[in-house]
C-alpha positions as CSV (number, residue, x, y, z in Angstrom):
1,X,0.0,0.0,0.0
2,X,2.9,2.6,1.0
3,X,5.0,1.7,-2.5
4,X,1.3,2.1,-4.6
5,X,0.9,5.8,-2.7
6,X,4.5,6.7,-3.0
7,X,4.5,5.7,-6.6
8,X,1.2,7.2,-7.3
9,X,2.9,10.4,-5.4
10,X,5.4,10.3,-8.0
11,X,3.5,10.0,-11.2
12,X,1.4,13.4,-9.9
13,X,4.8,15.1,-8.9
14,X,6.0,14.2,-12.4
15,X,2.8,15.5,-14.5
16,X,2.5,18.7,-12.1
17,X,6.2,19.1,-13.1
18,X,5.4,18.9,-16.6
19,X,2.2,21.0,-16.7
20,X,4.4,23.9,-15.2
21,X,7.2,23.6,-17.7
22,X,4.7,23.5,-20.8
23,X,3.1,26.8,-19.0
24,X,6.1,28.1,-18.5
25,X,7.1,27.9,-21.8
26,X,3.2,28.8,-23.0
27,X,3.9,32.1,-21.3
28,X,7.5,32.6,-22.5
29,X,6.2,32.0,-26.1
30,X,3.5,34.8,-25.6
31,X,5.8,37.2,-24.0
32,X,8.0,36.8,-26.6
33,X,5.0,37.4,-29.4
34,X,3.9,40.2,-27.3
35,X,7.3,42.0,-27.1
36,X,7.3,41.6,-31.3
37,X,4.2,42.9,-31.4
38,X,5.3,45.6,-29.3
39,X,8.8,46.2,-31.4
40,X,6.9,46.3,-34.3
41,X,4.8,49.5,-33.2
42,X,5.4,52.9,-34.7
43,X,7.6,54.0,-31.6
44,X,9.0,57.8,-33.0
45,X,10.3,57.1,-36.7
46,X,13.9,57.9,-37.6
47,X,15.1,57.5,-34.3
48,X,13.8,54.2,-33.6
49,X,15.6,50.8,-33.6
50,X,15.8,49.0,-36.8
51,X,12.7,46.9,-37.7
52,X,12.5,43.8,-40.6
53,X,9.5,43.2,-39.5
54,X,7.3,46.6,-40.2
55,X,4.1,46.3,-41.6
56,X,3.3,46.5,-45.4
57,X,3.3,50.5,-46.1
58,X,1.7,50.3,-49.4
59,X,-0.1,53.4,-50.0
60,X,-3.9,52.5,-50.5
61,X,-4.9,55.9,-52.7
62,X,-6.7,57.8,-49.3
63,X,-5.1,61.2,-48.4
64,X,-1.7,61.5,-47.5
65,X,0.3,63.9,-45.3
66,X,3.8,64.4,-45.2
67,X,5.8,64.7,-41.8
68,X,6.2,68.2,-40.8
69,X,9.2,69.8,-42.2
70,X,12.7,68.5,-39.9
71,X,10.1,65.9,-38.5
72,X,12.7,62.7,-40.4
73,X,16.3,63.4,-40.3
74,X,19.4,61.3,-39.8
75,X,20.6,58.0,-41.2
76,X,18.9,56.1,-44.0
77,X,19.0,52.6,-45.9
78,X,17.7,53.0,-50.0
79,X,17.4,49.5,-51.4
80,X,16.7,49.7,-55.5
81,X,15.4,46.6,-56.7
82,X,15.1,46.4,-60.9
83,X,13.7,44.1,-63.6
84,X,17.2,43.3,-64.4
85,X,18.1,41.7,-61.5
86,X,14.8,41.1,-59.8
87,X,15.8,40.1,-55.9
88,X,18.6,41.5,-55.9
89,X,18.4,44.8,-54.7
90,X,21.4,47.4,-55.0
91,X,21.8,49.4,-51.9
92,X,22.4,53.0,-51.0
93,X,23.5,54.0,-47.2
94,X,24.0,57.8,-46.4
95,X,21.3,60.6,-44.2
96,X,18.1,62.0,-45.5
97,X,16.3,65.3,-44.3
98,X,12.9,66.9,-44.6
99,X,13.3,70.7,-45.0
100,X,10.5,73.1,-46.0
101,X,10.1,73.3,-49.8
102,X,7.2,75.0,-51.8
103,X,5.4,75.5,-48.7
104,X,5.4,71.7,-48.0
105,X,7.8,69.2,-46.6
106,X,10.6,68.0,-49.2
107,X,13.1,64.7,-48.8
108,X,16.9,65.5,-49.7
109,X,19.0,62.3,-49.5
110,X,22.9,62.0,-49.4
111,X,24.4,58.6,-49.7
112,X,26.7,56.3,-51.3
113,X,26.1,52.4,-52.2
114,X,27.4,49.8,-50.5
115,X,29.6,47.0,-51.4
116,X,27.1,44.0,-52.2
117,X,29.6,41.3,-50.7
118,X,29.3,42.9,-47.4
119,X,26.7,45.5,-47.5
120,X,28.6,47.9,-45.3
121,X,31.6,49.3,-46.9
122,X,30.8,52.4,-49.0
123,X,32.0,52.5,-52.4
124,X,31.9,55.1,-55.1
125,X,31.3,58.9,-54.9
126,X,28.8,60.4,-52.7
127,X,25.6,61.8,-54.0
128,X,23.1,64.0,-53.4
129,X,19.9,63.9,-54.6
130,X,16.8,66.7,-54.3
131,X,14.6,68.3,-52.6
132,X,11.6,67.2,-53.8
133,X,8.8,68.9,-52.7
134,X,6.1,66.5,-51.6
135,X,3.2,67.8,-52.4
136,X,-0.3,65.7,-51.0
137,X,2.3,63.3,-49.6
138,X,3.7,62.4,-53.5
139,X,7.9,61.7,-53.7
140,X,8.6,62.1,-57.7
141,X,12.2,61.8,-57.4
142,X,14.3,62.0,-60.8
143,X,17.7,60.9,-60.0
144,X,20.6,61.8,-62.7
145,X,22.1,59.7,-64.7
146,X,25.2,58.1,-62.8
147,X,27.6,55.6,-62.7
148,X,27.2,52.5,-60.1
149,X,30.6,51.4,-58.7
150,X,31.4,47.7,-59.4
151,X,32.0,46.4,-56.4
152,X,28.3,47.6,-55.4
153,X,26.3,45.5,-58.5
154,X,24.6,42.7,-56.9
155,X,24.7,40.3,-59.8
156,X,28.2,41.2,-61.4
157,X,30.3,42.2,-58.6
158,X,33.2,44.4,-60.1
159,X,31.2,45.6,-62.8
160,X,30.0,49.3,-63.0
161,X,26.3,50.5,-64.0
162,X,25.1,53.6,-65.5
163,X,21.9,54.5,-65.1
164,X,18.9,57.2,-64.7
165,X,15.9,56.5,-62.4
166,X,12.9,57.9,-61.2
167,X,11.2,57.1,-57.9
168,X,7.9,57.1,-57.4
169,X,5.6,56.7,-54.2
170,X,3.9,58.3,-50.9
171,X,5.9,59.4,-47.5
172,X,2.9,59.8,-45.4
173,X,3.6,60.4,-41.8
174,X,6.1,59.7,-40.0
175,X,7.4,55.9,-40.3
176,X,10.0,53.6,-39.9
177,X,9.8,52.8,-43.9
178,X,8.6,54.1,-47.0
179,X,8.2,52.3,-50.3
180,X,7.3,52.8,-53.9
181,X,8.2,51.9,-57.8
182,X,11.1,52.8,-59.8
183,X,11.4,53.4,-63.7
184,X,14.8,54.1,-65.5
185,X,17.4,52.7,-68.1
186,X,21.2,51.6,-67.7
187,X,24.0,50.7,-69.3
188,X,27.1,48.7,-69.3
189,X,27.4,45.2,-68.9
190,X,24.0,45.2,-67.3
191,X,22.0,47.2,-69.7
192,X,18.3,47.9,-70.8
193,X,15.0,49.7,-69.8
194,X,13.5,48.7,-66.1
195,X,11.1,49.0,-63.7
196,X,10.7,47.8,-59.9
197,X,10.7,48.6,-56.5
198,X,12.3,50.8,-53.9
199,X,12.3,50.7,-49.8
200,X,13.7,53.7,-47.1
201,X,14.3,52.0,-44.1
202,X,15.1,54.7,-41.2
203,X,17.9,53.3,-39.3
204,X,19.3,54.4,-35.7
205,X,22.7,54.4,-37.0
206,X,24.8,54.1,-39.9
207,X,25.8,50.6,-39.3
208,X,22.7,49.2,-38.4
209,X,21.8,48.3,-41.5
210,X,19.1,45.3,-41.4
211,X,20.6,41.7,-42.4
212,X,17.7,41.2,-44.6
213,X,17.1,44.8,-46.5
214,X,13.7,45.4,-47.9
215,X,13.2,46.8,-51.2
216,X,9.3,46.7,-52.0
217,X,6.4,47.6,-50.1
218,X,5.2,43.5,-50.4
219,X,6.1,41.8,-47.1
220,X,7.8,39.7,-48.7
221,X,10.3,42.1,-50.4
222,X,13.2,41.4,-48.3
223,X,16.7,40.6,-49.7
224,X,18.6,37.2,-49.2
225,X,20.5,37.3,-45.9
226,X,24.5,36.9,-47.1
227,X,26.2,33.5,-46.4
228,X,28.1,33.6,-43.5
């Protein structure tokens, strides 16, 4: 009778022991989808951490209203992904800036790419690019013609692009990221009309540059992580 009690004891310490452990991790599991959920919350724009996993900002035709002028301002990640090299996105690192334009808020951009082996040197000469006025929340941004250094084409490393392209989407607000289309032409090696996508991820420092960079307002427009 005392071994059947003691053994029954057991069994019930054992179970109770593994009910707590499941909870335990039930509750770990939430807490951990809770503080995602949390990260993931517009928190105060361009000085926020880095996010991969913002939400789909694809602009759905309603109105649109810019940030105030000086609202976004500091470091900034422009991934340019084109028909002729779909998924592979080239990317541009330098600071963007609102200032008042027109009697609206404008984006200026200075950056230069980044190599595509290690996305964090910066190759080639700086540009700048704008102010563009955007007017009802509308970026048109005609970017010169320029050359691409080599060591920053995603698909033939070494080899340099020249090419003029216009960007074209809504910065409503003030977010984390902003995305639209892009139409130009190039030449070189890589060479031909295209069309495609464009993210601005906001970063909270120059380095932090996301492993997976998105380029398209799609969820799903994220760029390959690189091999280790």
């Amino acid at each position: 009778m005392t071994l059947l009690s003691n053994a029954r004891r057991f069994r019930l310490v054992v179970l109770a022991s593994v009910a707590s452990l499941a909870a335990l991790a039930g509750c770990a599991d939430a807490r951990g989808r809770f503080e995602e959920f949390q990260n993931r919350r517009y928190d105060g724009g361009a000085g926020a951490e880095p996010d991969s996993g913002v939400l789909e900002q694809e602009y759905d035709g309603g109105p649109c209203t810019p940030p105030p002028p000086g609202a976004v301002n500091g470091p900034a990640l422009l991934a340019v992904d084109t028909s002729l090299a779909a998924g592979h996105p080239i990317l541009f690192l330098g600071s963007i800036d609102t200032p008042e334009l027109d009697h609206t808020t404008a984006v200026h951009f200075v950056y230069r790419a980044l190599d595509s082996l290690d996305r964090s040197t910066r190759v080639g000469a700086e540009l700048e690019v704008g102010p563009f006025p955007l007017q009802d929340g509308k970026l048109v941004a005609d970017v010169p013609e320029s050359e691409l250094d080599g060591n920053a084409n995603p698909v033939l490393h070494g080899a340099p692009v020249t090419s003029q392209m216009t960007l074209t989407g809504h910065i409503c607000g003030v977010l984390r990221f902003y995305c639209g289309t892009v139409v130009g032409r190039s030449s070189g090696l890589v060479s031909g009309t295209f069309s495609g996508t464009f993210g601005i991820t906001l970063l909270s420092a120059p380095e932090a540059v996301p492993e997976r960079p998105r380029f398209g307002c799609g969820a799903a427009d994220l760029a390959d992580a690189l091999p280790n």
